[in-house]
C-alpha positions as CSV (number, residue, x, y, z in Angstrom):
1,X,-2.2,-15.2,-24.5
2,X,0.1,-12.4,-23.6
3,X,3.8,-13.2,-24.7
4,X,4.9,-9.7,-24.0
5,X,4.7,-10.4,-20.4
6,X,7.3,-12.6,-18.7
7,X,6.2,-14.9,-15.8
8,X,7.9,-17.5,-13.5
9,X,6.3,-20.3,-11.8
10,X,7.4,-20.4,-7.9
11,X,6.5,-22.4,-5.5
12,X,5.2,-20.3,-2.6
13,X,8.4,-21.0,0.2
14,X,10.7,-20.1,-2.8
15,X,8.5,-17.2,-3.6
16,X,8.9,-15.5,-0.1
17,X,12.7,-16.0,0.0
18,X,13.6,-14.2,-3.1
19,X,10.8,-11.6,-2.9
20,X,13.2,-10.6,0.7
21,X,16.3,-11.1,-1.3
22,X,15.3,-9.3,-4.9
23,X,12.2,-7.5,-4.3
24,X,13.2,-5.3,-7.3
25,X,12.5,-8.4,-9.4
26,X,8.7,-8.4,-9.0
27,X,6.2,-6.0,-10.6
28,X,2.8,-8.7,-9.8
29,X,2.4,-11.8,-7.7
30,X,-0.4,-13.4,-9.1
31,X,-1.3,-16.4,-6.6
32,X,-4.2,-17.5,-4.3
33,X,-5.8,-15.5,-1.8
34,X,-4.1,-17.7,1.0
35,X,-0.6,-17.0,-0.4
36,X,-1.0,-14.2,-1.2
37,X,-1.9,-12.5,2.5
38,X,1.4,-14.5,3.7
39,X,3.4,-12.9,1.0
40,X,2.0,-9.2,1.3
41,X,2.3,-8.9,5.1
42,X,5.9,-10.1,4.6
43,X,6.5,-7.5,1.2
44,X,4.8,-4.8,3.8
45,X,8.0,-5.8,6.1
46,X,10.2,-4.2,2.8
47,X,8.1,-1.0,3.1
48,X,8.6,-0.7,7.4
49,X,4.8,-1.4,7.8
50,X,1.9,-3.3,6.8
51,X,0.1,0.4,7.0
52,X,1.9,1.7,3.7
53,X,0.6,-1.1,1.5
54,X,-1.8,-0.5,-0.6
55,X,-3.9,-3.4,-2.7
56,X,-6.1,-4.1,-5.4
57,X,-7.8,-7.2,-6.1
58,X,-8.8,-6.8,-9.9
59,X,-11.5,-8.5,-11.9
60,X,-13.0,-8.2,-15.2
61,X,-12.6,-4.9,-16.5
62,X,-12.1,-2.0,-14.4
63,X,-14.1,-3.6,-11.3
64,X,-12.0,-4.1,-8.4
65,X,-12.0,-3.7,-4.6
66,X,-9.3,-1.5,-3.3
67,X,-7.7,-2.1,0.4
68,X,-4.8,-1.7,2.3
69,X,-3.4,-5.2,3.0
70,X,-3.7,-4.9,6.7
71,X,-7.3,-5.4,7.3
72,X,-9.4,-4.5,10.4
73,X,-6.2,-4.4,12.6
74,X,-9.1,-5.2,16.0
75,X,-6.2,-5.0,18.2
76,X,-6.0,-1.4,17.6
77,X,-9.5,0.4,17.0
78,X,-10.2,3.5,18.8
79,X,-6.7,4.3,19.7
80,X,-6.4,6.8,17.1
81,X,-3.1,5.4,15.9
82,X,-3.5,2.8,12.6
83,X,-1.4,4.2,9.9
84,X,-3.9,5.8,6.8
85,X,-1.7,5.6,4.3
86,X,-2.5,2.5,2.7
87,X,-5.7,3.2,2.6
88,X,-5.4,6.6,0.9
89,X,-3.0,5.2,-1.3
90,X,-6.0,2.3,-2.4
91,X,-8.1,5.0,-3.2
92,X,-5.5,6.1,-5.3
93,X,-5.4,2.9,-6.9
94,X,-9.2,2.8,-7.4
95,X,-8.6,6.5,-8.9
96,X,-6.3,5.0,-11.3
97,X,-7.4,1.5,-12.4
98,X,-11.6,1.4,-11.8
99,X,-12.1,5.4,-12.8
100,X,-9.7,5.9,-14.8
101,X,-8.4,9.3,-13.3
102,X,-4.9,9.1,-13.3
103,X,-4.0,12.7,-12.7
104,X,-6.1,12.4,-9.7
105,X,-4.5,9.2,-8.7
106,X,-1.0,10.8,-9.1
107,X,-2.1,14.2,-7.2
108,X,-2.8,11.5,-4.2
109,X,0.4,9.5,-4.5
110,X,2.6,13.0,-4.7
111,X,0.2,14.8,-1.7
112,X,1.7,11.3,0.3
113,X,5.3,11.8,-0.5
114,X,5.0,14.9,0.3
115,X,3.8,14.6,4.0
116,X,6.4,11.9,4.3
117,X,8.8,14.2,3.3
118,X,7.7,16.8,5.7
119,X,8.3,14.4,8.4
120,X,5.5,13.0,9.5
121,X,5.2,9.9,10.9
122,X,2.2,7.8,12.7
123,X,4.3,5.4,15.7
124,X,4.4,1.8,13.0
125,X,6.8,4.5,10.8
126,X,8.3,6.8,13.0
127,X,12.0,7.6,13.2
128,X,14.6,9.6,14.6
129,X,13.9,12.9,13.4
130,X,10.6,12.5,12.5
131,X,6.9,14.0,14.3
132,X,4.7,11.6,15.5
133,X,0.6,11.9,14.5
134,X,-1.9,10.2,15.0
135,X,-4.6,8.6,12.4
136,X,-6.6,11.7,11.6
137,X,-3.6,14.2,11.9
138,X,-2.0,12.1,9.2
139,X,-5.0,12.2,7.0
140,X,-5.6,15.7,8.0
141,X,-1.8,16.2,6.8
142,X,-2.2,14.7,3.0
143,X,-5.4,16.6,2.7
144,X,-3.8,19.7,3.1
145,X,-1.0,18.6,0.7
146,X,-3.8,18.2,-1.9
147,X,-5.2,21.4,-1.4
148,X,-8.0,20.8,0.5
């Protein structure tokens, strides 16, 4: 129905061993649900966290449900440090793909990048060189990037 768009049948062992080796050479996995939680926490691994991952899971039209791929995290709660980003950054995604407000979207994407680039980091991130927040310091720090 689409020959414009070039796909490749992989089995799912395959799948995970070349998306490590040439992550450049996917743009979308399209697989089960099951699968495809094994492959994104391991794609998060590319990123240095499963709390920079956004994700969309798209149905007819421009309906879709927008999260970041590491769910509830229980382990964590009330600590104050889950990583935000991927949750901003499904917003973003919702911005883009279910309102259609891709200025919007990109204002959120480049407010990220630019706290990143500031140095910011929550602890799953964090680097030589780099300041250490928390979950709402982080969030407070790409609000301000937007302007707010």
């Amino acid at each position: 129905s689409y020959p414009e768009v070039s796909w490749e049948p992989m089995l799912v062992d395959a799948a995970a061993m070349h998306l490590l080796r040439r992550p450049a050479d996917f743009d979308v996995i399209l697989t089960a649900n099951m699968f495809g939680d094994i492959l994104t926490d391991e794609a998060s691994m590319l990123a240095g966290s499963m709390g920079m991952l956004p994700s969309a899971s798209l149905g007819e039209g421009r309906r879709g449900v927008y999260e970041p791929i590491h769910g509830s995290a229980p382990d964590i709660v009330g600590q104050g440090i889950a990583n935000p980003l991927a949750t901003i950054l499904s917003a973003a995604m919702l911005l883009r793909h279910s309102l259609g407000l891709e200025q919007e979207a990109q204002a959120v994407e480049a407010a990220v990048e630019r706290v990143l680039a500031q140095g910011y980091r929550t602890a799953d991130i964090a680097g030589p060189g780099t300041q250490v927040v928390g979950t709402a310091p982080m969030g407070d720090r790409v609000v301000e990037a937007l302007g707010g």
